[in-house]
N, C-alpha and C positions, 0 to 999 in steps of 0.2 A: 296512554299519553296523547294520542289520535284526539282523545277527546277531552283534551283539556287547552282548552281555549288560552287560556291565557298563557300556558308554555307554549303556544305553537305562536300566539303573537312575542314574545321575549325571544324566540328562538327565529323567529322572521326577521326580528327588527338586529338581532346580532348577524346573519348572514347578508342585511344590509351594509349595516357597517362593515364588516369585512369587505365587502366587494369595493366599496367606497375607498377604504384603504389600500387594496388591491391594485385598483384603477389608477389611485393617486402614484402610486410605487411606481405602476410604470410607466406612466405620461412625466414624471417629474423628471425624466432626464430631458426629455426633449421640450420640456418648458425652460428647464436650464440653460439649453443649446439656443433658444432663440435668439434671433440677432439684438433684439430690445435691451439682455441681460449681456450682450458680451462688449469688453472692455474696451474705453475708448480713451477716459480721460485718466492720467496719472501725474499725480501733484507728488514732488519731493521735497522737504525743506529740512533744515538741521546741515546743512553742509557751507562749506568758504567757496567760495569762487574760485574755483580752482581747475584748471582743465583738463589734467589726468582725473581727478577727480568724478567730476562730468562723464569723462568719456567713460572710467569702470561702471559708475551708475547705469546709463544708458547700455551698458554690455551685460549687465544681471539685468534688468527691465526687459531686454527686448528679447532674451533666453529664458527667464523664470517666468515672468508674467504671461502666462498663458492660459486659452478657458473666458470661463465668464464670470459674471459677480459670483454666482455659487460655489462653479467649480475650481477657481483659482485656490492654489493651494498659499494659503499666508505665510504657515511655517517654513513651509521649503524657502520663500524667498528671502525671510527673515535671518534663515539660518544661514544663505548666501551673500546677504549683505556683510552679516559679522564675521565673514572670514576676509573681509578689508582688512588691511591692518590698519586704518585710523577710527575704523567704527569701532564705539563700543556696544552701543544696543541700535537693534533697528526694530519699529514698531511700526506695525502694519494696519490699514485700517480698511473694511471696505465704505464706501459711500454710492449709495441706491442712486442708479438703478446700475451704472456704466464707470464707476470710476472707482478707484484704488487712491489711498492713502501714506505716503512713507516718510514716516518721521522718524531720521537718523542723528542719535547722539554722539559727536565726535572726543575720542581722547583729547584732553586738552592737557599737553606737555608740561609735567612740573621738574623733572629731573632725571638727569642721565644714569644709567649704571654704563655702560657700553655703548658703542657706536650704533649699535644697531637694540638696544633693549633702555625703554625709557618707562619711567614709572608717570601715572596720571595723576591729577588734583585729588582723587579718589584713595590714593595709595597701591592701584594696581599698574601690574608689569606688562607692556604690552610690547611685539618688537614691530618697530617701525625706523624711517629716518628723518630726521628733522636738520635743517641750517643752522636753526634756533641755537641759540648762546643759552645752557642752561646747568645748573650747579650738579654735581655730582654727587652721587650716595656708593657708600663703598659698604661692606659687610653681609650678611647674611640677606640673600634675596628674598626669603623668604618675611623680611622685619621692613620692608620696604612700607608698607601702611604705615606702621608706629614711625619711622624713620619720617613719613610726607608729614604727619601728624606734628610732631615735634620738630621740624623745617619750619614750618608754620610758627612758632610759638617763637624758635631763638630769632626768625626775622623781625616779628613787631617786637621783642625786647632790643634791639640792636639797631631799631629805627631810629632813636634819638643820638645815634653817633654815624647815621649815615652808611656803615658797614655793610654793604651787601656780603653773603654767605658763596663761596665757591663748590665749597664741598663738603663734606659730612661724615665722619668715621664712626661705624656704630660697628665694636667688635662682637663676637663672639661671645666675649665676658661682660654684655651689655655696656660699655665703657664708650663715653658718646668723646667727640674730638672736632671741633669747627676749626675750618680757615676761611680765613673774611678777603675781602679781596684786596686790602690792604697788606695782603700779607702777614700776615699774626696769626699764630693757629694758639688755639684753646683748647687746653684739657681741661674736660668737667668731669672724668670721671663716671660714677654708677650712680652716685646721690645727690640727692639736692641741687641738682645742675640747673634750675632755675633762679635757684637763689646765689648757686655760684654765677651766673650769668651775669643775672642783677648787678652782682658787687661789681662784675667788671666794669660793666656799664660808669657805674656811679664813681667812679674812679680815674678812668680813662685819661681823662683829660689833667688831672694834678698828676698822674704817673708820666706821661708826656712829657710835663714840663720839668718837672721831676728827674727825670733821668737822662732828656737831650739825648737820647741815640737812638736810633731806630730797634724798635720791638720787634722780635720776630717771634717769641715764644711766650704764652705766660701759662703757667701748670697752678689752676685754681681749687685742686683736690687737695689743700692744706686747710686743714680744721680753724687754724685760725690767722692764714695768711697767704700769700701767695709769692710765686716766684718767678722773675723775670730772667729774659733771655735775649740781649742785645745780639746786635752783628759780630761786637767786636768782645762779649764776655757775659757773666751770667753775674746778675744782680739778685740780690735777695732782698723782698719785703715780707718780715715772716708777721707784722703785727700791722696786719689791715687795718683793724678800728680807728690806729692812729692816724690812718690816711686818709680814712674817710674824715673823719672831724676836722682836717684842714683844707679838704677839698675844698 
């Protein structure tokens, strides 16, 4: 082997490299440690002007963020942000040579279950408190996405009569139930409840005038009509069609 030239240069040039990488192994902590690489600037955005706010940020920043560009651990601080309760993701970034990056996205409140457990634009449950004046979802927590999903849809159907939604019944037995803020609650039932929606909509207003007393009930799960429910008694319109054609 002694005299084989060319294994003794391949076997030279690999105890190179290793040494090389050797060397590099153990100076790179203390290249990391230099004051060039440790942390100076740290930019936050994604957040409201808020001063408790501020001040939680500022109290995770000045406990998690420690070390240098290398050694700073992202995940830890990431995973200290999200346990805000208005954060939902916190995303970490570094920027060469001295500075950190944290772009925080906030829950943004679509509706209540509880005082203290409010569902997001997203459809997730997150528990926080808010002042916020916001409509209620009652039934299965677990249905809270299909629930914000379908909040969404009975609003823009309900926009041409003005109706804001208060609260939302989505039982067990899938069976959905709106109250508007005018007071009227809606049964639509398990089917077609966009199309029972529809009809109310397109109605509304000849039923109004139509029956002079205040609505408080209409049960729209009749195949081919619906039924009303004043203050002072229950009215029955069991043949829609003909109501609409004189709307």
């Amino acid at each position: 082997m002694w005299d084989n030239h060319k294994m003794l240069h391949i076997l030279a040039n690999g105890l190179f490299t290793l040494a090389i990488f050797l060397a590099a192994y153990a100076i790179s902590p203390l290249v990391a440690e230099l004051p060039i690489f440790m942390l100076k600037e740290v930019s936050v955005s994604g957040i409201n002007n808020n001063d408790e706010e501020y001040k939680q940020i500022d109290s995770i920043i000045r406990k998690e963020v420690t070390g240098s560009f290398f050694t700073v651990d992202l995940d830890k601080i990431s995973i200290e942000f999200e346990k805000l309760p208005w954060v939902r993701t916190a995303t970490i970034r570094r920027h060469w040579p001295q500075g950190l990056e944290i772009v925080l996205e906030e829950h943004v409140a679509l509706a209540r279950r509880s005082n203290l457990v409010l569902v997001n634009t997203h459809g997730e449950v997150f528990n926080a408190v808010t002042n916020k004046w916001l409509p209620e979802f009652t039934g299965p927590i677990e249905s809270s996405q299909e629930v914000a999903q379908q909040y969404v849809v009975f609003k823009k159907l309900l926009k041409p009569l003005q109706q804001n939604i208060i609260r939302i019944d989505f039982s067990p037995r899938r069976a959905w139930r709106i109250h508007t803020e005018n007071g009227i609650v809606l049964d639509l039932g398990r089917e077609q409840i966009e199309t029972r929606l529809e009809l109310y909509v397109s109605v509304y207003y000849h039923l109004v005038s139509l029956v002079k007393k205040k609505v408080t009930h209409i049960d729209l799960r009749y195949p081919n009509g619906f039924s009303v429910r004043t203050l002072e008694e229950n009215q029955q319109y069991p043949h829609t069609q003909n109501l609409k054609k004189t709307s």
